[in-house]
C-alpha atoms as a printed R data frame, in Angstrom:
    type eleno elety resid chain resno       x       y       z
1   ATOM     1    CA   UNK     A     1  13.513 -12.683 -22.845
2   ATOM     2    CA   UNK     A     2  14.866 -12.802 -19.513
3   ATOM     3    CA   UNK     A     3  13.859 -11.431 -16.634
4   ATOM     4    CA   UNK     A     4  14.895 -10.269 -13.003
5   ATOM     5    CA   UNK     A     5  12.065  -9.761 -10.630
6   ATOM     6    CA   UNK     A     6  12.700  -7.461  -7.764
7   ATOM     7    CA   UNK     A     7   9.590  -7.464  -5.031
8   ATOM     8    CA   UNK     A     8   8.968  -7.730  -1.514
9   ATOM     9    CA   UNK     A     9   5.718  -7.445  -0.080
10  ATOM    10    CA   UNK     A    10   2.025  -9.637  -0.615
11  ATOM    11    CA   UNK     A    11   1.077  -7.068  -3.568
12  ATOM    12    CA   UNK     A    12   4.504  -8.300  -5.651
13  ATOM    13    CA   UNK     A    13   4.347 -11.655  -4.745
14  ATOM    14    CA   UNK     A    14   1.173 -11.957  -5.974
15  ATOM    15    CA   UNK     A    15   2.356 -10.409  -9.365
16  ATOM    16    CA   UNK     A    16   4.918 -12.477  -9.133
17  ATOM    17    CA   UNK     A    17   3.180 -15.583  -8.734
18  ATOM    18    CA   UNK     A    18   1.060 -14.447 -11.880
19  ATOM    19    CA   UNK     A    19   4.010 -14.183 -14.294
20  ATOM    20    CA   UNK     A    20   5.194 -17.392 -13.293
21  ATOM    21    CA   UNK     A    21   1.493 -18.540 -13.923
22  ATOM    22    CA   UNK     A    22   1.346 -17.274 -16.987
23  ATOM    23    CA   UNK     A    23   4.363 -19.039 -18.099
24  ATOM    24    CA   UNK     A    24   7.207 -16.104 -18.296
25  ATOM    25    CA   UNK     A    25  10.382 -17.305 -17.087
26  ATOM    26    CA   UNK     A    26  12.134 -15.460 -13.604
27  ATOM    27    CA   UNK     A    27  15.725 -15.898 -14.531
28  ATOM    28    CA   UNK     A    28  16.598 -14.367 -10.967
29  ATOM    29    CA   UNK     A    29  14.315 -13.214  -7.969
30  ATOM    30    CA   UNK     A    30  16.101 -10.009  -5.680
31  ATOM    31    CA   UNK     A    31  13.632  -9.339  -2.207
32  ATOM    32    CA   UNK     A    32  15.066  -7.657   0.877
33  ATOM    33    CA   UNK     A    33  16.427  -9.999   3.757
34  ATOM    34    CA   UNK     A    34  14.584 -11.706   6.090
35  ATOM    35    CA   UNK     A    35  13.489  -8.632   8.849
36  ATOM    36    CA   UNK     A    36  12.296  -9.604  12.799
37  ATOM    37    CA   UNK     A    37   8.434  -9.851  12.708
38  ATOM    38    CA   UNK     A    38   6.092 -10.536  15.557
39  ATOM    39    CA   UNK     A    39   6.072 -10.743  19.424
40  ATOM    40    CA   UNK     A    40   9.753 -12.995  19.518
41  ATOM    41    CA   UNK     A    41  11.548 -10.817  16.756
42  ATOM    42    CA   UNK     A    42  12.170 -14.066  14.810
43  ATOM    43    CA   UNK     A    43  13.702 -13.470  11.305
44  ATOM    44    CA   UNK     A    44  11.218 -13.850   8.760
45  ATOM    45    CA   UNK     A    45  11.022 -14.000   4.665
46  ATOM    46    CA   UNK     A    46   9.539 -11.690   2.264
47  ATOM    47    CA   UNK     A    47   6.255 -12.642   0.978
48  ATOM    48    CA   UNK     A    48   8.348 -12.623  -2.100
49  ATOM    49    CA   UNK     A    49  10.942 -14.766  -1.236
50  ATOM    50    CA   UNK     A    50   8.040 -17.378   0.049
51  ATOM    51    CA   UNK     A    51   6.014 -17.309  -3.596
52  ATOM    52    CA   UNK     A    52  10.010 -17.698  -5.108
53  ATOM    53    CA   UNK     A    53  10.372 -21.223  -3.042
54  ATOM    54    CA   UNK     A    54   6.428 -22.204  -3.980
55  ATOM    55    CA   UNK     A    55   6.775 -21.038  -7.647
56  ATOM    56    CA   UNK     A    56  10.402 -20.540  -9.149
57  ATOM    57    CA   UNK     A    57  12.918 -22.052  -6.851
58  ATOM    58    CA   UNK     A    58  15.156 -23.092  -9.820
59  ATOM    59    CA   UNK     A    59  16.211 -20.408 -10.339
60  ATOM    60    CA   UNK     A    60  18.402 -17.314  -8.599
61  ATOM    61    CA   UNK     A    61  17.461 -15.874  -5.605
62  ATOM    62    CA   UNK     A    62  19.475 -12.510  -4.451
63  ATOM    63    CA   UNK     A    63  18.658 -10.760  -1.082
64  ATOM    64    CA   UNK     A    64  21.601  -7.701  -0.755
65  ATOM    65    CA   UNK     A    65  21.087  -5.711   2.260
66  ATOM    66    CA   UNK     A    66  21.975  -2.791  -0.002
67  ATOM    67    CA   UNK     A    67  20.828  -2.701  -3.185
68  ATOM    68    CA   UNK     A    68  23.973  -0.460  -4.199
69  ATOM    69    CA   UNK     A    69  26.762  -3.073  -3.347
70  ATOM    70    CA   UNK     A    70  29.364  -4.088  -5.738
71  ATOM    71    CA   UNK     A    71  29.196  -7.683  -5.530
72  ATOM    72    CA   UNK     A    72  25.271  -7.225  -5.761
73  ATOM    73    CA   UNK     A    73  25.694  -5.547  -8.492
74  ATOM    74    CA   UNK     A    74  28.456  -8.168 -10.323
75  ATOM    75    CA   UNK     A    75  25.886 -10.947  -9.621
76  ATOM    76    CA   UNK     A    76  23.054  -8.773 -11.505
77  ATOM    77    CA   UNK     A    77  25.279  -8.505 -14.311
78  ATOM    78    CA   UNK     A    78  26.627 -12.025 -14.584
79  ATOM    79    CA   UNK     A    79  22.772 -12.963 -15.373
80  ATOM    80    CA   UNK     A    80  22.474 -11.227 -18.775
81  ATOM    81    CA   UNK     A    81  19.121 -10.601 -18.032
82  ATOM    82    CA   UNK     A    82  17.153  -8.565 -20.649
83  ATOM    83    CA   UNK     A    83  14.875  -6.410 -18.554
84  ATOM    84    CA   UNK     A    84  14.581  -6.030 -14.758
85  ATOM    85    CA   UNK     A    85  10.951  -5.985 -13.374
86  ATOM    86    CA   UNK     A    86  10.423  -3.446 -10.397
87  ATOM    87    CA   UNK     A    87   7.124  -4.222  -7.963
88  ATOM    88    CA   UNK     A    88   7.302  -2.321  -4.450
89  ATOM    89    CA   UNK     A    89  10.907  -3.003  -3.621
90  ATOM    90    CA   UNK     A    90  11.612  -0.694  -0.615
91  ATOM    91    CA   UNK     A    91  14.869  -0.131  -1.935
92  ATOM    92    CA   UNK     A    92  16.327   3.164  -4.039
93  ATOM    93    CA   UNK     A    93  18.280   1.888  -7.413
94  ATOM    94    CA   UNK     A    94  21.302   3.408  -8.502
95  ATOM    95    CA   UNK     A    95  21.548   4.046 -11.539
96  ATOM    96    CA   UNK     A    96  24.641   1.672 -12.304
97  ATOM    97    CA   UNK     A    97  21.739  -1.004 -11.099
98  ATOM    98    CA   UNK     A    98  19.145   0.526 -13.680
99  ATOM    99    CA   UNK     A    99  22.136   0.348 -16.520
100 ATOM   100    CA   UNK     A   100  22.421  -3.205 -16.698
101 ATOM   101    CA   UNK     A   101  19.732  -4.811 -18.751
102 ATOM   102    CA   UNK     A   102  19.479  -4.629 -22.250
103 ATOM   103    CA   UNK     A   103  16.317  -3.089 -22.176
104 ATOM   104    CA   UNK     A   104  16.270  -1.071 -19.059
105 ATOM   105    CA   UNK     A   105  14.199  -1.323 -15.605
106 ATOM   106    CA   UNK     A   106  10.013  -0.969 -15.707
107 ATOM   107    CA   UNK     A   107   8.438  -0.110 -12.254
108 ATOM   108    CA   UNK     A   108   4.475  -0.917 -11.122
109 ATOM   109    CA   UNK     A   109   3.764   1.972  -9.675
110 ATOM   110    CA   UNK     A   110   0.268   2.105  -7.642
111 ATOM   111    CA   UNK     A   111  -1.114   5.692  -8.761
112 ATOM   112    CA   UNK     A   112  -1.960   7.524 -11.931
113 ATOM   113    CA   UNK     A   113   1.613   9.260 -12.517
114 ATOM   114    CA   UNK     A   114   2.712  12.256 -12.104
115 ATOM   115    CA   UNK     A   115   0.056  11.965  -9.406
116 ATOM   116    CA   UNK     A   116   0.918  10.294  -6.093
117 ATOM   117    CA   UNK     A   117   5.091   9.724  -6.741
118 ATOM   118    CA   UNK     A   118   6.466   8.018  -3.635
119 ATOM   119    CA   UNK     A   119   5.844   5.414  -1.188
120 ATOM   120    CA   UNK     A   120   2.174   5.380   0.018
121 ATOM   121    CA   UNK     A   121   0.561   6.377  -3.405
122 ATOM   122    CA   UNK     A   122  -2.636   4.280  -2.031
123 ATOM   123    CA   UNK     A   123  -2.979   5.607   1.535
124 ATOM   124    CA   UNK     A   124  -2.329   9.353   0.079
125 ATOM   125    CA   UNK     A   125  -4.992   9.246  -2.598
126 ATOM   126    CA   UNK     A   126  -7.514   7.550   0.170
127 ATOM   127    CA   UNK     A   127  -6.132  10.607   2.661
128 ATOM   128    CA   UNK     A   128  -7.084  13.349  -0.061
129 ATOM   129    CA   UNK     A   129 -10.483  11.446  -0.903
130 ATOM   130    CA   UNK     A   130 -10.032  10.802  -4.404
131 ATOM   131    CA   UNK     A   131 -12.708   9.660  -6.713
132 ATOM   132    CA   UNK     A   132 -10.422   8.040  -8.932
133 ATOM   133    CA   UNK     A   133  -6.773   6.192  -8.807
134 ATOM   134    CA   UNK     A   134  -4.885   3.679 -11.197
135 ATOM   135    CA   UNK     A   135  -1.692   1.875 -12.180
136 ATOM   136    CA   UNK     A   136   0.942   3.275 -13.827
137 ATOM   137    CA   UNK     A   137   3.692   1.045 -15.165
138 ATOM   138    CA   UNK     A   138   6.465   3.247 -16.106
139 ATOM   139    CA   UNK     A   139  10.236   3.162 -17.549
140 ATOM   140    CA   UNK     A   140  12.583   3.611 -14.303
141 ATOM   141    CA   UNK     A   141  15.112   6.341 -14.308
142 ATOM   142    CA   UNK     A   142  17.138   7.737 -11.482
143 ATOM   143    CA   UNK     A   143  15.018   9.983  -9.951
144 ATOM   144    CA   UNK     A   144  11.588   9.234  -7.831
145 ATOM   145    CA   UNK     A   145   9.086   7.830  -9.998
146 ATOM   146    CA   UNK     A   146   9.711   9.946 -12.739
147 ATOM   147    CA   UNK     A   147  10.223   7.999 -15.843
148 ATOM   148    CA   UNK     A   148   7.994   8.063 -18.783
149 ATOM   149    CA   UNK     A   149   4.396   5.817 -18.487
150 ATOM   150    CA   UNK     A   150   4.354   3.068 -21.134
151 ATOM   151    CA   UNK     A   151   0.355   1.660 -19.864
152 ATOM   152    CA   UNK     A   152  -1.718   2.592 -17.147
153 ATOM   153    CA   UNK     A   153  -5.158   1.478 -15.990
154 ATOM   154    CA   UNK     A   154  -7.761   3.536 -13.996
155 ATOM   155    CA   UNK     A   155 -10.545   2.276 -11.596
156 ATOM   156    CA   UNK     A   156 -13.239   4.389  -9.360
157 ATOM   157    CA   UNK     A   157 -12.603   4.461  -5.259
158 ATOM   158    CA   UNK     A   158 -16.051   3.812  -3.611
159 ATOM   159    CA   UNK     A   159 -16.397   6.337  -0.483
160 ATOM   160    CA   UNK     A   160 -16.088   3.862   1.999
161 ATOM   161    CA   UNK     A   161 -13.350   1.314  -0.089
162 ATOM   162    CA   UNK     A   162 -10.722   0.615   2.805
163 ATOM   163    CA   UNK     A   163  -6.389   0.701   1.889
164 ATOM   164    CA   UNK     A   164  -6.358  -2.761   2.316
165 ATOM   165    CA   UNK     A   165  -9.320  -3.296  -0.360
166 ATOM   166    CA   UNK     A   166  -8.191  -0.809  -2.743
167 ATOM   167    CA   UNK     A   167  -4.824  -2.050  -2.642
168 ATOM   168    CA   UNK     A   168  -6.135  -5.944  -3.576
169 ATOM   169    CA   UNK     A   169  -8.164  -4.255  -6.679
170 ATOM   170    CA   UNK     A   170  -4.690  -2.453  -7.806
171 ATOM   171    CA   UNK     A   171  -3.206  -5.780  -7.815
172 ATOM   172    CA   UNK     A   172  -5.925  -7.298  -9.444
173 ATOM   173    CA   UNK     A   173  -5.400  -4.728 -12.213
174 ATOM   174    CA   UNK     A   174  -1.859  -4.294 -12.330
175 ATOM   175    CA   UNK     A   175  -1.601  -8.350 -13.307
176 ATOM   176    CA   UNK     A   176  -3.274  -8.113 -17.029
177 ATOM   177    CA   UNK     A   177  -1.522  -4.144 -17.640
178 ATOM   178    CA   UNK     A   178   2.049  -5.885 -16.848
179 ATOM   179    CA   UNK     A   179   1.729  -9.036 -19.284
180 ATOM   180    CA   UNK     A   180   0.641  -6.973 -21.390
181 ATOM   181    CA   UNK     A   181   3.997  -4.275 -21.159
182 ATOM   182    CA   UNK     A   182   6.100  -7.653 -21.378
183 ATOM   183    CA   UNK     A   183   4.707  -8.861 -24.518
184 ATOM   184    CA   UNK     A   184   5.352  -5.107 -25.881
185 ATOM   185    CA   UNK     A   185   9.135  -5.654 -25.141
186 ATOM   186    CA   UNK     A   186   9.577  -8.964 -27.182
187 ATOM   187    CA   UNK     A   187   9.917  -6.477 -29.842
188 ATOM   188    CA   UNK     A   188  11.741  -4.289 -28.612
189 ATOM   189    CA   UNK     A   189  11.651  -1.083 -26.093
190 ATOM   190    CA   UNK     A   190   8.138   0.238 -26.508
191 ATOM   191    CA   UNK     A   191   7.229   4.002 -27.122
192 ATOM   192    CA   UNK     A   192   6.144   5.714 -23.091
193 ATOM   193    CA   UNK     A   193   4.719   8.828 -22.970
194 ATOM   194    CA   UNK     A   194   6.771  11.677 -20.595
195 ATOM   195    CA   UNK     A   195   5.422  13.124 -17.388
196 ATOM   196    CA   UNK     A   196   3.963  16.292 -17.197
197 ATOM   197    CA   UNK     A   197   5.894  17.709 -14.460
198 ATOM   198    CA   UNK     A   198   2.862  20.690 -13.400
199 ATOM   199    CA   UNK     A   199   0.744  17.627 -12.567
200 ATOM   200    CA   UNK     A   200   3.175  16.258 -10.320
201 ATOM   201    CA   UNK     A   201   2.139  15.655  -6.601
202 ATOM   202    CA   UNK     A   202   4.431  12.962  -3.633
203 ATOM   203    CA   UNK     A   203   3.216  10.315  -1.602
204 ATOM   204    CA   UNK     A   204   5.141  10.239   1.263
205 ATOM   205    CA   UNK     A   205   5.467   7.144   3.697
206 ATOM   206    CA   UNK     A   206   3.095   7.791   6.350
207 ATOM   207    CA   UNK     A   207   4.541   9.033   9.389
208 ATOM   208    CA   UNK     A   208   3.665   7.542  12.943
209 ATOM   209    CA   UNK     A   209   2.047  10.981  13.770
210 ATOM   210    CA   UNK     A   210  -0.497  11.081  11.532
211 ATOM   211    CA   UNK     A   211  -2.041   8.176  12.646
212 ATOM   212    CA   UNK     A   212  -3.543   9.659  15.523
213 ATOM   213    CA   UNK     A   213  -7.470  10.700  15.161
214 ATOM   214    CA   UNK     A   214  -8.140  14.446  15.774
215 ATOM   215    CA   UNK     A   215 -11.932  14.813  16.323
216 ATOM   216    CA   UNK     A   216 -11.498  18.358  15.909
217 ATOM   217    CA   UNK     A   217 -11.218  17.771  11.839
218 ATOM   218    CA   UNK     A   218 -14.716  17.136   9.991
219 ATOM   219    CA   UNK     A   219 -16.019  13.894   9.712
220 ATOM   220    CA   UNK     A   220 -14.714  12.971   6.244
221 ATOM   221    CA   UNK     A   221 -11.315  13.674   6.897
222 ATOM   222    CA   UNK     A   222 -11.334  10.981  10.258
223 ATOM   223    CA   UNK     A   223 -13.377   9.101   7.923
224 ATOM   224    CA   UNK     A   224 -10.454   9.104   5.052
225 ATOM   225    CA   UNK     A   225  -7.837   8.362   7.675
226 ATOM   226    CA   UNK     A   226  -9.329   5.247   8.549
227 ATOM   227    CA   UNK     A   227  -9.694   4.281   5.702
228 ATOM   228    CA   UNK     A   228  -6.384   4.894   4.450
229 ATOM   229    CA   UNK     A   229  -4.935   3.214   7.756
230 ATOM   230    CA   UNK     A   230  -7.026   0.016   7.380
231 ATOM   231    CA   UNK     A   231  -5.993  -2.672   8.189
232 ATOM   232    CA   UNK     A   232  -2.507  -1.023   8.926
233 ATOM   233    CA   UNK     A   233  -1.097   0.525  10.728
234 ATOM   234    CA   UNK     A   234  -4.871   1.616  11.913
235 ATOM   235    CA   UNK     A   235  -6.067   4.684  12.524
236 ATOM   236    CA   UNK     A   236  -6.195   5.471  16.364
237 ATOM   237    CA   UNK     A   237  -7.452   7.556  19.360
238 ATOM   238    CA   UNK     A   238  -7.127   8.063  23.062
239 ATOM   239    CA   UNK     A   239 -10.644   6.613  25.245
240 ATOM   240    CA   UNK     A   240 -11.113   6.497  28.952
241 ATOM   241    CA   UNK     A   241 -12.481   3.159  29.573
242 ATOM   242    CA   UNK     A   242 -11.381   1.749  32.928
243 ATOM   243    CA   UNK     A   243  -8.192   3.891  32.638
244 ATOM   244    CA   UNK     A   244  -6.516   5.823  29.567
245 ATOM   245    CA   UNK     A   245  -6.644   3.409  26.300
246 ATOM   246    CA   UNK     A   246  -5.869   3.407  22.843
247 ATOM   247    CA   UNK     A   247  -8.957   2.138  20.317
248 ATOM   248    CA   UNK     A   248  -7.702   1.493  16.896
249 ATOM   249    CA   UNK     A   249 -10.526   2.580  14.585
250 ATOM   250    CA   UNK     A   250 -10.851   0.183  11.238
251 ATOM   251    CA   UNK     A   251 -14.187   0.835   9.833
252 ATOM   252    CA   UNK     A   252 -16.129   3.872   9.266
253 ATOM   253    CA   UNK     A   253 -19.265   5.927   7.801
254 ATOM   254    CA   UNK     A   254 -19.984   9.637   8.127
255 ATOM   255    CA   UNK     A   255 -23.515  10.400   9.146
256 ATOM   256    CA   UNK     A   256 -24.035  13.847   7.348
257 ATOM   257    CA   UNK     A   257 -27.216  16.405   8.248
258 ATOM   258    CA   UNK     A   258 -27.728  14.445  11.256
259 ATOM   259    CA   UNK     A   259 -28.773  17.163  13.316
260 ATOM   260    CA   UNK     A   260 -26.983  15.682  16.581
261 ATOM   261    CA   UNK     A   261 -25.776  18.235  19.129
262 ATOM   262    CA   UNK     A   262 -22.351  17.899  20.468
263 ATOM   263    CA   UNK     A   263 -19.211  19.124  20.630
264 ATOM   264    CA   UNK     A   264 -15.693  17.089  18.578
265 ATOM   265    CA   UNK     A   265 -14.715  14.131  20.203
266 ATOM   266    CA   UNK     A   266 -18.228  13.606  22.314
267 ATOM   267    CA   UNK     A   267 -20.326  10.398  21.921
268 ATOM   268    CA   UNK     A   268 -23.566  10.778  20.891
269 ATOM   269    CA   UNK     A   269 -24.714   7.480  20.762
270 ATOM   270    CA   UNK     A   270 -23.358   3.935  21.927
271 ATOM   271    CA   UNK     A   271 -26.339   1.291  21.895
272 ATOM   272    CA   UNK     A   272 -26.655  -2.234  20.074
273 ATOM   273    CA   UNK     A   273 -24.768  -1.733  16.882
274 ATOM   274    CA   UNK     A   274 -25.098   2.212  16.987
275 ATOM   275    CA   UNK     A   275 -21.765   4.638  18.196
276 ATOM   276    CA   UNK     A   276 -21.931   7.859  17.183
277 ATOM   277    CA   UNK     A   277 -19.146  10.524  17.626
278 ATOM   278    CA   UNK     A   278 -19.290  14.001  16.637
279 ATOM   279    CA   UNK     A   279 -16.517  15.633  14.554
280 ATOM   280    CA   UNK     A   280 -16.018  19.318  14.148
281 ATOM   281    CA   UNK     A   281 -18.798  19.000  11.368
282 ATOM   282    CA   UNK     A   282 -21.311  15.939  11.060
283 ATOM   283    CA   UNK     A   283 -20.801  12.373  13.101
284 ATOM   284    CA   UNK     A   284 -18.546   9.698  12.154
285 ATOM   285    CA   UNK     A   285 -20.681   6.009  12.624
286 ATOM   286    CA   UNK     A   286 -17.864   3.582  14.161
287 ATOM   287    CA   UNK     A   287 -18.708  -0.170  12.300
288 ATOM   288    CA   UNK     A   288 -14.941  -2.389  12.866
289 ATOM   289    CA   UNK     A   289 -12.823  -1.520  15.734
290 ATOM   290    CA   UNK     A   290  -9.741  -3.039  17.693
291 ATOM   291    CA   UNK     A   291  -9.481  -2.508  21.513
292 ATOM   292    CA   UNK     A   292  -5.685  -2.080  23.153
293 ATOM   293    CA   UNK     A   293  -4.372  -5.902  23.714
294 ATOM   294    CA   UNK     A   294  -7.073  -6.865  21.870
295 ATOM   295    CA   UNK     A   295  -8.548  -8.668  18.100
296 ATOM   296    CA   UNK     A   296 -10.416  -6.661  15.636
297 ATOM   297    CA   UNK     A   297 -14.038  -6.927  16.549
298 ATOM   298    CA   UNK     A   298 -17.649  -5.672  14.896
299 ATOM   299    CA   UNK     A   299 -18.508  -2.718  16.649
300 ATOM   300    CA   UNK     A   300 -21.765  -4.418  18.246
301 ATOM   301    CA   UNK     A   301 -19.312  -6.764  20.081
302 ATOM   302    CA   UNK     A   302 -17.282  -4.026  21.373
303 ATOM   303    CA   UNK     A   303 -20.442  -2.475  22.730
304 ATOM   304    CA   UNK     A   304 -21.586  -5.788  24.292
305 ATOM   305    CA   UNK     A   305 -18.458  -6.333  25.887
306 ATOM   306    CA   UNK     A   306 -18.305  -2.425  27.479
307 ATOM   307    CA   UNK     A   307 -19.275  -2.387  30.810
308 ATOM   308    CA   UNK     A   308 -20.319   1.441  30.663
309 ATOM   309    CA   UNK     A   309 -20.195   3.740  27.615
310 ATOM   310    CA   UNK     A   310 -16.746   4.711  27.000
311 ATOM   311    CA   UNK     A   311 -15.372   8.645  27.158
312 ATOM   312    CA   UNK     A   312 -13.654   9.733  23.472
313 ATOM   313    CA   UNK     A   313 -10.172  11.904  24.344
């Protein structure tokens, strides 16, 4: 059977890198172009296209700038590959694109569909403070994560389990659920049960705005941005602290019934290993944070390194 492997970011290469593994054959890799990263804006690969030179460099490798283009397209077709294998992309598919393999496009989709359609299905389940989230993989069809589920695996969210750890575990458990979809379609195009569209709910890519930390909210909601925000983009606030800075907040824990006075946004305690701020309702504990201009640090270092206890905006 022959595959195409479209991916871009760390959680597809690493499913990449575990097909290959696992002995199934890439008969082309598509990842977007190399994109500026870091302080000099110096073009950069996909973590993608890096696991493609490590693992399966012999054979095609296909970075369009538009995943709609002609000649794109003409090169996809001129592979005869069977199925085309869809892991966090960042591109829309037309459905021209999704008509060329013999047996159609699957997607890994990081929720438990019809839950959570959309970009940031990880950061938008940690946001509402779900108990529960999954994997879906799911046939593709031209319209936002809609096509029918052919396998999907759940896991628990511990209260305090961070995007960037949650994310890890979904790749962990997306692995074993996509071999196992592959080996379905040896035999042919396996049975996937529809959507129900009531149950439907959209992940939207997180805006720049909502990245900002209201202490006016209760607790567990500043506690559920950061931890949807962790390790980026980071969830952040305004402090005075030898002028007006930004403090990126990584690491949290709410302190319920704690029977602290104060009013949203005031500290209550900053000593040792111990900052306290009060939310609307109950105190959010502050464990990992990252000054402006400078590296994530425990939150007993920050303290140490405070000349006077800072002033939450």
């Amino acid at each position: 059977m022959k595959i195409i492997f479209f991916g871009t970011p760390a959680f597809a290469a690493q499913i990449f890198q575990f097909l290959i593994d696992r002995g199934i054959s890439i008969a082309a890799t598509v990842t977007q172009p190399d994109r500026p990263k870091g302080r000099n804006l110096e073009l950069a690969p996909s973590a993608v296209k890096e696991a493609y030179f490590r693992w399966a460099s012999e054979s095609i490798l296909l970075q369009p700038e538009k995943a709609s283009d002609a000649n794109f397209l003409q090169q996809l077709e001129t592979v005869h590959a069977d199925l085309f294998v869809v892991v966090a992309y960042g591109q829309i598919l037309s459905q021209k694109l999704l008509a060329i393999p013999r047996l159609g496009c699957i997607n890994v989709h990081a929720s438990l569909l019809p839950k959570y359609r959309g970009a940031a299905p990880i950061q938008r389940c940690l946001l509402s403070g779900d108990n529960e989230t999954g994997v879906s993989i799911q046939k593709m069809v031209y319209q936002l994560d809609a096509g029918d589920v052919i396998e999907e695996a759940k896991i628990e969210i511990p209260q305090e389990m961070t995007f960037g750890e949650l994310q890890q575990a979904l790749c962990d458990l997306s692995k074993p659920l996509l071999l196992s979809v592959l080996s379905k379609y040896r035999t042919g195009i396996p049975f996937a049960q529809a959507q129900d569209p009531t149950l439907v709910t959209i992940a939207p890519k997180i805006k720049p705005e909502e990245t900002e930390i209201h202490w006016n909210q209760d607790a567990r909601s500043v506690h559920n941005l950061v931890r949807a925000l962790s390790p980026r983009p980071g969830a952040w606030c305004w402090i005075e602290n030898n002028g007006r800075k930004r403090l990126k907040i990584l690491r949290t824990r709410v302190a319920t019934n704690s029977g602290l006075p104060g009013l949203a946004g005031s500290l209550i305690s900053f000593h040792k290993d111990n900052c306290l701020v009060a939310a609307e309702t109950d105190v959010l504990q502050l464990l990992e944070v990252q000054p402006e201009g400078k590296k994530v640090m425990s939150i007993n270092e920050w303290i140490r390194g405070c000349q006077a206890a800072p002033r939450f905006l």
